[in-house]
Backbone as JSON, one array per atom type, in Angstrom:
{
  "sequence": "XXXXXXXXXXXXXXXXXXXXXXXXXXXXXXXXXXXXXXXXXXXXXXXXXXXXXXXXXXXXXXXXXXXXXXXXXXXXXXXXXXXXXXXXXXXXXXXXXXXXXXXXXXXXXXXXXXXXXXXXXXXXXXXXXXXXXXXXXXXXXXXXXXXXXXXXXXXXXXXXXXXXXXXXXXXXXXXXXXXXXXXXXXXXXXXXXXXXXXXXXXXXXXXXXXXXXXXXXXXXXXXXXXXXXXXXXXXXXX",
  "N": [[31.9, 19.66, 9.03], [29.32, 21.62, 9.71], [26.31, 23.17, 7.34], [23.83, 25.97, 6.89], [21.22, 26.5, 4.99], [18.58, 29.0, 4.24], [15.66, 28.6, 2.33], [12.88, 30.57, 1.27], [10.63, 29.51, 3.27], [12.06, 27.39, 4.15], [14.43, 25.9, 6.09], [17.59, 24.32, 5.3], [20.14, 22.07, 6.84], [22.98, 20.82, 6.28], [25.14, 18.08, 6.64], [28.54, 18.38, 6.32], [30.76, 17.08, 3.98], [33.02, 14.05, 3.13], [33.29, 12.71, 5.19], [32.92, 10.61, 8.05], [30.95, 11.87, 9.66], [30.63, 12.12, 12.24], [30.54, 13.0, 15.56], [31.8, 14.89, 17.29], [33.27, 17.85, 19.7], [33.38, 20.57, 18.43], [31.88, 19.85, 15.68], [29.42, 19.38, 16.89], [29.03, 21.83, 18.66], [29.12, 23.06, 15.97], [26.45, 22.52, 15.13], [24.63, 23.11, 17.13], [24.78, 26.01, 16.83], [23.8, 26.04, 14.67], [21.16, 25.47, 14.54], [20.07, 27.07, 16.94], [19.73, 29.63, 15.38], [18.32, 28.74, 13.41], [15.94, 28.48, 15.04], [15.6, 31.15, 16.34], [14.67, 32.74, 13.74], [12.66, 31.73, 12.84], [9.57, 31.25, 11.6], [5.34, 31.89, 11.95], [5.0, 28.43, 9.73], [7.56, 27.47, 8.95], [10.07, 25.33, 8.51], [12.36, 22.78, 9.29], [14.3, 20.6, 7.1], [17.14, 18.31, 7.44], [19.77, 16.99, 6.7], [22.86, 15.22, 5.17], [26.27, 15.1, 3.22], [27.83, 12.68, 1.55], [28.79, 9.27, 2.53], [27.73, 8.78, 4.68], [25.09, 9.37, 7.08], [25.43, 9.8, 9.81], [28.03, 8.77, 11.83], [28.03, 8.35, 14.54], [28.77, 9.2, 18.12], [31.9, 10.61, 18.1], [34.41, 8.6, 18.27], [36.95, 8.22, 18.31], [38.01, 10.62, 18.81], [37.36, 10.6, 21.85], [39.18, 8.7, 22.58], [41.66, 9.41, 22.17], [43.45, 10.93, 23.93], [44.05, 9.04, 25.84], [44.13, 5.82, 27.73], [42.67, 5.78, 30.44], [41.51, 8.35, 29.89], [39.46, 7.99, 28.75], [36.78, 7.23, 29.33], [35.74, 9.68, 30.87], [36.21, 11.53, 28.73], [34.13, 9.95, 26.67], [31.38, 10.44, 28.2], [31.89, 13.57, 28.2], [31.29, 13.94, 25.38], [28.79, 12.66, 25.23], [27.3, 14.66, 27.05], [27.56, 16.62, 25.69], [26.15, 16.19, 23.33], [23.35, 16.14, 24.35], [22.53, 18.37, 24.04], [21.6, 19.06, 21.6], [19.56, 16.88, 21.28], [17.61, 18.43, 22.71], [16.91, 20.45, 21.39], [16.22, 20.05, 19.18], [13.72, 18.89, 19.83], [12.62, 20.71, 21.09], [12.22, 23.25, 18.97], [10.47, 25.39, 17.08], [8.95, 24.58, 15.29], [8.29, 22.31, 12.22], [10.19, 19.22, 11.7], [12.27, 17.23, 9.59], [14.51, 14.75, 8.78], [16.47, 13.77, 6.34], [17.68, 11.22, 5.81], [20.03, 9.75, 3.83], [22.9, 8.18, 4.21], [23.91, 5.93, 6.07], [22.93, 5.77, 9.25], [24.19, 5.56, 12.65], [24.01, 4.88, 15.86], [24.48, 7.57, 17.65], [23.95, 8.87, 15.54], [21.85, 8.23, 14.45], [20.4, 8.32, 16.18], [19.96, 10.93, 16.48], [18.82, 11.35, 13.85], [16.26, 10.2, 14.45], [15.09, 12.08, 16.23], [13.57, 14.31, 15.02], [10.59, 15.03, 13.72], [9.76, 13.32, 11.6], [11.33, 11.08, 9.35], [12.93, 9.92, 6.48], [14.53, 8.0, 4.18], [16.81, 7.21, 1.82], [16.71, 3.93, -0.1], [19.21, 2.26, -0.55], [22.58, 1.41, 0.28], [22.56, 2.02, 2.64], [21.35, 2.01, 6.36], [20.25, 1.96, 9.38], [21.09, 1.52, 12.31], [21.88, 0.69, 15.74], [25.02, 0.81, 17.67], [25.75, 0.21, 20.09], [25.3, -2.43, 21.36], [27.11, -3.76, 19.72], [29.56, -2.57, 20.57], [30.13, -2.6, 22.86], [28.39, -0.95, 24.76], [26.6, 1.16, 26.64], [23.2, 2.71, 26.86], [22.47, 5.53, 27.27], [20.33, 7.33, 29.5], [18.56, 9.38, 27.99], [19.05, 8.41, 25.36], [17.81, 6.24, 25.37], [14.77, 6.38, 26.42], [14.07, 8.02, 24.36], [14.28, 6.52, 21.87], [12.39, 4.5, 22.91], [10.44, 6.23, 22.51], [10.3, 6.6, 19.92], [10.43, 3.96, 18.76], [7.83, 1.83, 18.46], [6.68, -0.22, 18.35], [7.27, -3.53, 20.26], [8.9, -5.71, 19.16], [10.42, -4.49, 17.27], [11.91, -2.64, 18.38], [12.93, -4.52, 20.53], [14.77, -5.65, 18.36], [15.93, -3.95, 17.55], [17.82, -2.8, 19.9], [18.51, -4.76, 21.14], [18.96, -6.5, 19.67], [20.91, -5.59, 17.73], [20.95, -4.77, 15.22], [21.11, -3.91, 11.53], [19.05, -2.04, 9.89], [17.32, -1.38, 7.05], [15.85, 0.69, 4.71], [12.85, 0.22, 3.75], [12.62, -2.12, 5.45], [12.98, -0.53, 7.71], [10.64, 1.17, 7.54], [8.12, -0.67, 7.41], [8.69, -1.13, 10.49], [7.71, 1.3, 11.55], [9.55, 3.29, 11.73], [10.37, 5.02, 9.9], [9.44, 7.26, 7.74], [8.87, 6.9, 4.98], [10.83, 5.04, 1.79], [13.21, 5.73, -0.54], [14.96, 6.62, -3.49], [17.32, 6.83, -4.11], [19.84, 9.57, -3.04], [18.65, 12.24, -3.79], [16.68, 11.87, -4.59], [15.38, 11.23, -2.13], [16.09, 14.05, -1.03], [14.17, 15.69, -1.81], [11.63, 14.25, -1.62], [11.29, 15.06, 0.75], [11.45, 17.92, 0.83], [9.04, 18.25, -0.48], [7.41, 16.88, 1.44], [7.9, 18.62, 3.49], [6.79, 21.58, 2.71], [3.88, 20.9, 2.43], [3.75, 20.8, 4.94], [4.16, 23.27, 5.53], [2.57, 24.66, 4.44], [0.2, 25.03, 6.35], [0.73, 26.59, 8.12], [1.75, 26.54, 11.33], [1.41, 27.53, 14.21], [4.37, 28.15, 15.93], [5.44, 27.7, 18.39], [3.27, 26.66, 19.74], [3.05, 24.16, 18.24], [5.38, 23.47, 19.04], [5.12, 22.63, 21.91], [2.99, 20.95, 21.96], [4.35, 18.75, 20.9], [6.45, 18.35, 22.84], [5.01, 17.48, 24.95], [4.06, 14.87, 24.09], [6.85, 13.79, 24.14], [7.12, 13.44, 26.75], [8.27, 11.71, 28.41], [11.58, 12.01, 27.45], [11.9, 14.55, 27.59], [11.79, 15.31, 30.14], [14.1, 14.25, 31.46], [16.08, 15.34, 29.9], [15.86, 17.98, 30.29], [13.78, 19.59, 29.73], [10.97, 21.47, 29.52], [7.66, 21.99, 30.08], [4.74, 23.53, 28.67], [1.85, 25.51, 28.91], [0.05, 26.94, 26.01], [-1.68, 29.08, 24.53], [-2.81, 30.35, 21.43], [-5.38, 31.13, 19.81], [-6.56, 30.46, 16.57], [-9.1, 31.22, 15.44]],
  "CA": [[31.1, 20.61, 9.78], [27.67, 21.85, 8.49], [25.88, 24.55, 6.61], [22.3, 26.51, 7.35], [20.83, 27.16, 4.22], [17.3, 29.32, 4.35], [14.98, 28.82, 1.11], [11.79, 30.88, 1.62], [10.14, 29.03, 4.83], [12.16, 25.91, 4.37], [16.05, 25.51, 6.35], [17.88, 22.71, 5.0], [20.78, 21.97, 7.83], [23.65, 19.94, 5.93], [26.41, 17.97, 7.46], [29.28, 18.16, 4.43], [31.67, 16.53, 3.84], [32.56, 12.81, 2.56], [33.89, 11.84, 6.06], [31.58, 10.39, 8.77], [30.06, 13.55, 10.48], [31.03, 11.59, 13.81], [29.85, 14.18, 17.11], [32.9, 15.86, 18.27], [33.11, 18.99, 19.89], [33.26, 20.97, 16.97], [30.97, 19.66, 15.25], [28.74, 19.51, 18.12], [28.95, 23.43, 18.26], [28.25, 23.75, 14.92], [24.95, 21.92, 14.68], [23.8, 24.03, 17.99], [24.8, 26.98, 16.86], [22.96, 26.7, 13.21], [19.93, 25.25, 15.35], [20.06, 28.9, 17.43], [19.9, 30.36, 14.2], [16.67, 28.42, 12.68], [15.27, 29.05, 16.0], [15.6, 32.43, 16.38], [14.3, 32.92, 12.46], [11.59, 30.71, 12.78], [8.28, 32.29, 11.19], [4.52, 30.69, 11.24], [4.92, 28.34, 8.64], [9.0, 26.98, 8.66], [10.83, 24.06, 8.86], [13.75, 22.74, 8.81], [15.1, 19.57, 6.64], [18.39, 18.04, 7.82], [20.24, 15.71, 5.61], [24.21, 14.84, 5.34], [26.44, 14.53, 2.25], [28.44, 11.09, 1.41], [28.26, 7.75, 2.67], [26.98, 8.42, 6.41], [24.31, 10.54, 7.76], [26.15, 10.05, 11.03], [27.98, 7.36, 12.09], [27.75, 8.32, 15.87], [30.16, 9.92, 18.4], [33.59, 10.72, 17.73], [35.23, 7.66, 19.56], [38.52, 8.01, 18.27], [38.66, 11.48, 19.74], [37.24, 10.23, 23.43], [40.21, 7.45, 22.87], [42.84, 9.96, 21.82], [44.0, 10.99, 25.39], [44.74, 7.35, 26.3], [42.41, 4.72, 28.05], [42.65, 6.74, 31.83], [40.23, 9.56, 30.24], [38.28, 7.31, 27.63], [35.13, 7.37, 29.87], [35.29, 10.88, 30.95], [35.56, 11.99, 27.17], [32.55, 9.74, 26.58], [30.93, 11.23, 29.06], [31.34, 14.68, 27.92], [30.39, 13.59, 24.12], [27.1, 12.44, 25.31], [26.71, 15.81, 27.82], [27.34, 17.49, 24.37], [25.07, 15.92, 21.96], [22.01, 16.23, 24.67], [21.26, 19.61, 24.29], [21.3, 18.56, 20.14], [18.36, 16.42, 21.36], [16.9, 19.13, 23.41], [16.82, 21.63, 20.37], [15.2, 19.51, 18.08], [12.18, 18.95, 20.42], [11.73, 22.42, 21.37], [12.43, 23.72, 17.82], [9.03, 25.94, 16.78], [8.82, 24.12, 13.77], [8.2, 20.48, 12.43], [11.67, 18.81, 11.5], [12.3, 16.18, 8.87], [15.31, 14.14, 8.77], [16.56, 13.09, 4.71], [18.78, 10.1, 5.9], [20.41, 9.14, 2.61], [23.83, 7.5, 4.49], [24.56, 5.09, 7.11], [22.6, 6.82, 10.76], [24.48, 4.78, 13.76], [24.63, 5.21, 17.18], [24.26, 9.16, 17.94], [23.37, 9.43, 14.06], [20.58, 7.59, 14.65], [19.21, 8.69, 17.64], [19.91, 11.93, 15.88], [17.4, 11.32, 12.77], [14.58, 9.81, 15.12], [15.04, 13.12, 17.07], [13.07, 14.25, 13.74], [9.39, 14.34, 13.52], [9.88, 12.8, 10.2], [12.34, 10.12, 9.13], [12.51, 9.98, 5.1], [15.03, 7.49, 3.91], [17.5, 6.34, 1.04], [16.78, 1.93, 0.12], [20.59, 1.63, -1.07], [24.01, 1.63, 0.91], [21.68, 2.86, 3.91], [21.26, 1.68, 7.41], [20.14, 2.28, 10.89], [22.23, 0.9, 13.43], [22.67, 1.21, 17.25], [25.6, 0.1, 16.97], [26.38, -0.22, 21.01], [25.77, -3.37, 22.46], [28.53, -4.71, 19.41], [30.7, -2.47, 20.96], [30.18, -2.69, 24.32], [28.41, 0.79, 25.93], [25.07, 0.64, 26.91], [22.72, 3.29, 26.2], [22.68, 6.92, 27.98], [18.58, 7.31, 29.47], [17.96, 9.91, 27.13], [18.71, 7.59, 24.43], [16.27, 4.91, 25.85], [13.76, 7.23, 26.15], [13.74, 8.16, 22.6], [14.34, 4.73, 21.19], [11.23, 3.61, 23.21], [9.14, 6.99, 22.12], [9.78, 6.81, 18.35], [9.9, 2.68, 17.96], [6.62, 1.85, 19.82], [6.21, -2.19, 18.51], [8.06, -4.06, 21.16], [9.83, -6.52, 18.27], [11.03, -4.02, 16.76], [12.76, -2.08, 19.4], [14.15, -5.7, 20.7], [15.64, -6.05, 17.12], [17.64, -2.55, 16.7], [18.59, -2.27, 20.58], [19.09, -5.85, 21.43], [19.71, -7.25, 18.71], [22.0, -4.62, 16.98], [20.37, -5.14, 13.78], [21.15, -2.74, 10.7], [18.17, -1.7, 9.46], [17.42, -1.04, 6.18], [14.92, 1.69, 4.33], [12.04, -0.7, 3.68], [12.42, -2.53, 6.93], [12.55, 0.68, 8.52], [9.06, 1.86, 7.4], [7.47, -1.27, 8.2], [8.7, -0.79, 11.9], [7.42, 2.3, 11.7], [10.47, 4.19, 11.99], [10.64, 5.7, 8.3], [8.23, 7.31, 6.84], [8.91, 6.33, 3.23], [11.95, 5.08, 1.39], [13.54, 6.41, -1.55], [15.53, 5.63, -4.72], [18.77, 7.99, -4.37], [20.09, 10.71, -2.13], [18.5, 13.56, -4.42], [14.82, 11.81, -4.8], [15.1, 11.38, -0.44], [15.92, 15.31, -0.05], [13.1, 16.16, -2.95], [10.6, 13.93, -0.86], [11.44, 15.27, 2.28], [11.06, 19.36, 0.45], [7.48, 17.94, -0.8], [6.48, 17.27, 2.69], [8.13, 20.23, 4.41], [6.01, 22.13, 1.88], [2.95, 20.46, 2.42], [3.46, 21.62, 6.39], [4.19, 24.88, 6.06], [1.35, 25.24, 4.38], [-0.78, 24.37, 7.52], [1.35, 28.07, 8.86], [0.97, 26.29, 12.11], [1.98, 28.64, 15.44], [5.37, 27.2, 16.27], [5.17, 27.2, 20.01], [2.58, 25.45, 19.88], [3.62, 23.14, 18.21], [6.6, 22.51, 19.73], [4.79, 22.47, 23.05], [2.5, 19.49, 21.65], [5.77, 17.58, 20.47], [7.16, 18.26, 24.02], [3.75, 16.42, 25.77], [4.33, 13.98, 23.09], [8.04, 12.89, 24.28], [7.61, 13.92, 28.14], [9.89, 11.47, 29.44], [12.71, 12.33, 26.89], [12.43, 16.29, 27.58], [11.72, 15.34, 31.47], [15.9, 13.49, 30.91], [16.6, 16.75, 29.06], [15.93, 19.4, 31.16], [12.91, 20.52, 29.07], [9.94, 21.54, 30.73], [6.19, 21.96, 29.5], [3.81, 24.78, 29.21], [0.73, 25.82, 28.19], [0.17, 28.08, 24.95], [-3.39, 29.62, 23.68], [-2.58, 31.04, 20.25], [-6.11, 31.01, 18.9], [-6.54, 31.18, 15.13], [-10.25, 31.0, 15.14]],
  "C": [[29.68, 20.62, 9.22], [27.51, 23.59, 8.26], [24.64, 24.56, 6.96], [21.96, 27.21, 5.83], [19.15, 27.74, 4.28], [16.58, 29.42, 2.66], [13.22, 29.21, 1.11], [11.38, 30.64, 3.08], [10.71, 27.72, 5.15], [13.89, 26.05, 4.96], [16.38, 24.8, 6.44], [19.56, 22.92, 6.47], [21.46, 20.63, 7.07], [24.9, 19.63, 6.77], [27.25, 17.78, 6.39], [30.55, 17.58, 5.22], [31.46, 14.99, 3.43], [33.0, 12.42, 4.11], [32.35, 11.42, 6.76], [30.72, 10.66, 9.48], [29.73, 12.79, 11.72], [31.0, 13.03, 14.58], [30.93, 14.11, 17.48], [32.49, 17.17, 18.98], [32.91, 20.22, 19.23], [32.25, 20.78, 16.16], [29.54, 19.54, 15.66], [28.39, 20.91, 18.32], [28.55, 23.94, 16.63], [27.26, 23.58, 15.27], [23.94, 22.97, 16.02], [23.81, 25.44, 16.99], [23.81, 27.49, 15.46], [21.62, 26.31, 13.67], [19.13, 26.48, 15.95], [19.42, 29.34, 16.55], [18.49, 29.98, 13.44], [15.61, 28.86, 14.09], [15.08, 30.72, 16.3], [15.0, 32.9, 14.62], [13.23, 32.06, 12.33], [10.23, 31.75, 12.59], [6.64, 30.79, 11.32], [4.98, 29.84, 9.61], [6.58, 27.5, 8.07], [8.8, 26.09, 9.2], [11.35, 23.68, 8.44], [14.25, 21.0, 8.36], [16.46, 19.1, 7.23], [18.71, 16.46, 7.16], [22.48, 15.56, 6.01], [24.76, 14.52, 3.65], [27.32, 13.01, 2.61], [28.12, 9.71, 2.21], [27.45, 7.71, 3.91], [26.2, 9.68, 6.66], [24.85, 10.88, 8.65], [26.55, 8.87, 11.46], [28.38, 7.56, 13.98], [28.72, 9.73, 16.53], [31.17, 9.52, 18.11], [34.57, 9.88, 18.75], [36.94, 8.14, 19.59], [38.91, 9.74, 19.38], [38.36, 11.42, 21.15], [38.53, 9.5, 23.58], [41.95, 8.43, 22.88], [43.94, 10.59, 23.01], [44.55, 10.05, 26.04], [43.02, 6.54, 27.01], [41.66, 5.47, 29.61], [41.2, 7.78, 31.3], [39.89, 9.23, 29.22], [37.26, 8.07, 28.52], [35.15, 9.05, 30.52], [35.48, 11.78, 29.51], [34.37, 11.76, 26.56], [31.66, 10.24, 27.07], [31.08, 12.94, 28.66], [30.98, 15.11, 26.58], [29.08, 13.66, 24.67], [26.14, 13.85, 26.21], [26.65, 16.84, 26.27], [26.34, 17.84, 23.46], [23.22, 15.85, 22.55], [21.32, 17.14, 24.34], [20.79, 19.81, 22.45], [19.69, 18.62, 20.29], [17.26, 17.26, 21.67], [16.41, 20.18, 22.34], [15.99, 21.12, 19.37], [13.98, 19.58, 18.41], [11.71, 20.34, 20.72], [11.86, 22.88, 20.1], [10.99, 23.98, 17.46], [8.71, 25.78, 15.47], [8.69, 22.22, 13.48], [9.78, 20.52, 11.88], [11.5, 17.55, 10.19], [13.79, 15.91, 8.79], [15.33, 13.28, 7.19], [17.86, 12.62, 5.19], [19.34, 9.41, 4.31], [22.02, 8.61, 2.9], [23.55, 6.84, 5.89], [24.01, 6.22, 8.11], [22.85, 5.99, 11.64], [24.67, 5.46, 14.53], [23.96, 6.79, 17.6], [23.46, 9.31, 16.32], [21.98, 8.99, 13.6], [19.32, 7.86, 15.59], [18.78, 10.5, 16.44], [18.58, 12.17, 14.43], [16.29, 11.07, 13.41], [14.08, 11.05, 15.72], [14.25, 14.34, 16.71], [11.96, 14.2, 13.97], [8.97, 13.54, 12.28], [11.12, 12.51, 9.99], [11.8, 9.99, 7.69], [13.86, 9.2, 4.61], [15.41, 6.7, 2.8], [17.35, 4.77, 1.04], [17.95, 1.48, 0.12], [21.63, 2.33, -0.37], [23.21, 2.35, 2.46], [20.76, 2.17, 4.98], [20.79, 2.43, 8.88], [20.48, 1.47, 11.84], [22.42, 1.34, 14.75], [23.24, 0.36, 17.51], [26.3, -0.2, 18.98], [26.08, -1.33, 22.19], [27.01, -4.26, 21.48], [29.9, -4.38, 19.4], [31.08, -2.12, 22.07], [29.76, -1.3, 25.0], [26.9, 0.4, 26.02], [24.61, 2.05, 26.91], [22.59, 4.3, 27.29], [20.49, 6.57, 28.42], [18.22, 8.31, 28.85], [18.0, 9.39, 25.98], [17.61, 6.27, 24.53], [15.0, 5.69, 25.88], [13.46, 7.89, 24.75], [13.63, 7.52, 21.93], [13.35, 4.73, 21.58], [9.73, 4.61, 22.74], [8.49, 6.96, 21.02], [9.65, 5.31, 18.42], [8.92, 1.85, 18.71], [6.59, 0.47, 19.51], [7.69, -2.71, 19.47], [9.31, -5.18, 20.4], [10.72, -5.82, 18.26], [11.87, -3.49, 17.12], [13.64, -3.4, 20.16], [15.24, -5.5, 19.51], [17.12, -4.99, 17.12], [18.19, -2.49, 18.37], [18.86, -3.36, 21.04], [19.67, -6.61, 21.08], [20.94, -6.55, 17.72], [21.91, -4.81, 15.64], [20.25, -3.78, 12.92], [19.64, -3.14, 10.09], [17.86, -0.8, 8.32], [15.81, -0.36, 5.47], [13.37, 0.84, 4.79], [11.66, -1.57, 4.85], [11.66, -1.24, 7.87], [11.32, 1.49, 8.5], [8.45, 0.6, 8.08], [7.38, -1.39, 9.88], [7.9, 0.33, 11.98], [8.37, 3.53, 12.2], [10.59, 5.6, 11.26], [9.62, 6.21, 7.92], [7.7, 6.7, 5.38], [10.4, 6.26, 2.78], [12.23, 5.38, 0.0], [14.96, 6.26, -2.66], [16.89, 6.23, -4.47], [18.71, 9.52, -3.15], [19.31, 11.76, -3.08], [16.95, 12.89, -4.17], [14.52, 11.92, -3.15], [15.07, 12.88, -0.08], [14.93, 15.67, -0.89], [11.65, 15.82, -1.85], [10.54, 14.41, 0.61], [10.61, 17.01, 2.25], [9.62, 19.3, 0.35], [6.77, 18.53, 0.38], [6.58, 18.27, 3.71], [7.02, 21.23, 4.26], [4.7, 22.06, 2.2], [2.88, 21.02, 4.3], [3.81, 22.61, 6.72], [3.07, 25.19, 5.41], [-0.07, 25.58, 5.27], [-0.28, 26.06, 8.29], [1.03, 27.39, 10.62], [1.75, 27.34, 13.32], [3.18, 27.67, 16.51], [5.72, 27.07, 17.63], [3.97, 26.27, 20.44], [2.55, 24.16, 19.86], [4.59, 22.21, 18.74], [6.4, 22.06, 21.17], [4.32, 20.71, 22.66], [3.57, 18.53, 21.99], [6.16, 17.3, 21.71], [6.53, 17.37, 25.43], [3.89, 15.24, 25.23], [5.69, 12.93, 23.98], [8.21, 13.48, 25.7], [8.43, 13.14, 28.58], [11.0, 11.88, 29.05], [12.87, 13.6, 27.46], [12.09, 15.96, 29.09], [13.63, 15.05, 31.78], [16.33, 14.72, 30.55], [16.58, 17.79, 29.65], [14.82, 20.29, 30.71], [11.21, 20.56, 29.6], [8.47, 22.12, 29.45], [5.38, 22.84, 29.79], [2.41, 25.11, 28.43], [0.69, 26.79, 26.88], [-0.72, 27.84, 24.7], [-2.56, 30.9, 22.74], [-3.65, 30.47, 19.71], [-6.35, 31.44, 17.49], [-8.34, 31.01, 14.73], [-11.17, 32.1, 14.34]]
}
């Protein structure tokens, strides 16, 4: 599942456990519901970290439980995984705060989209990948995942590589794409560097509708896919 911890202006958002914090329903409800929760508590000046313990940040949706019904209601389980994990997407972008993502396991598939979903990507060099991992297992990509893929990885290589080529992608790679911001020696120095820069933007106290409006002009086709709509805000601090 996960935990919402608040430290001053900073909410870290952990997924625990050693398993592979695979998007079920359940787990799916958590992550909204502690989302709610930073949202609704959101002050000038917050933001929220999101990291994962053990080997995987996320290693996608929960196939085995779409499969667990038999093969007849595979694709309508898939299908209501991915209706699940949209409004994830949708929460991140509207969220009145910046976001940072401390990937320090394995982010495939949903777990991946899920960190880009992030205005900040901060990433582990060792045992640590980015992976969309479905054309090597046959699904092809939802259009709110194409639309995010194509918002955050803007060089045209590079976006061949991870969605055509199904290429794990590793820390160091992943900055030079421009995915990553910076990579990092160990799960503890990645959530440290991630606190730094949280730090460093709450200091800015910036007016979190605002912001999140920007972000939302920023990724209009994704939040057009999403259901999320665009508005003006004058909060002068002059």
């Amino acid at each position: 599942m996960c935990t919402l911890e608040q430290r001053g202006n900073l909410f870290f958002l952990t997924l625990t456990g050693d398993d592979e914090h695979r998007f079920g329903p359940s787990l799916m409800e958590s992550i909204r519901s502690a989302l709610a929760r930073v949202k609704s508590q959101a002050t000038p000046g917050s933001a929220l970290i999101t990291t994962a313990h053990g080997k995987f940040f996320s290693n996608g949706l929960d196939l085995a439980w779409a499969q667990a019904a038999g093969a007849p209601s595979f694709r309508d389980r898939l299908s209501h995984l991915l209706d699940c994990f949209k409004p994830i997407v949708a929460d991140l972008l509207s969220l009145p705060m910046p976001t940072i993502a401390a990937v320090s396991g394995h982010a495939a598939a949903a777990g991946f989209l899920l960190a880009i979903s992030h205005d900040y990507v901060l990433m582990k060099k060792e045992r640590c990948v980015l992976y969309m991992s479905e054309l090597d297992i046959g699904l092809t990509f939802p259009d709110y995942f194409m639309a995010m893929l194509k918002s955050k990885i803007s060089d045209p290589a590079a976006r061949r590589d991870v969605m055509l080529g199904a290429k794990k992608v590793k820390a160091e790679e992943a900055v030079r794409m421009g995915i990553v911001e910076s990579a990092h020696d160990s799960e503890e120095s990645t959530v440290e560097a991630a606190r730094r820069l949280a730090e460093q933007l709450t200091g800015r106290k910036w007016h979190g509708e605002v912001y999140a409006e920007i972000r939302k002009a920023i990724h209009s086709e994704s939040c057009g896919l999403l259901g999320l709509t665009h508005r003006a805000v004058v909060a002068p601090r002059l």
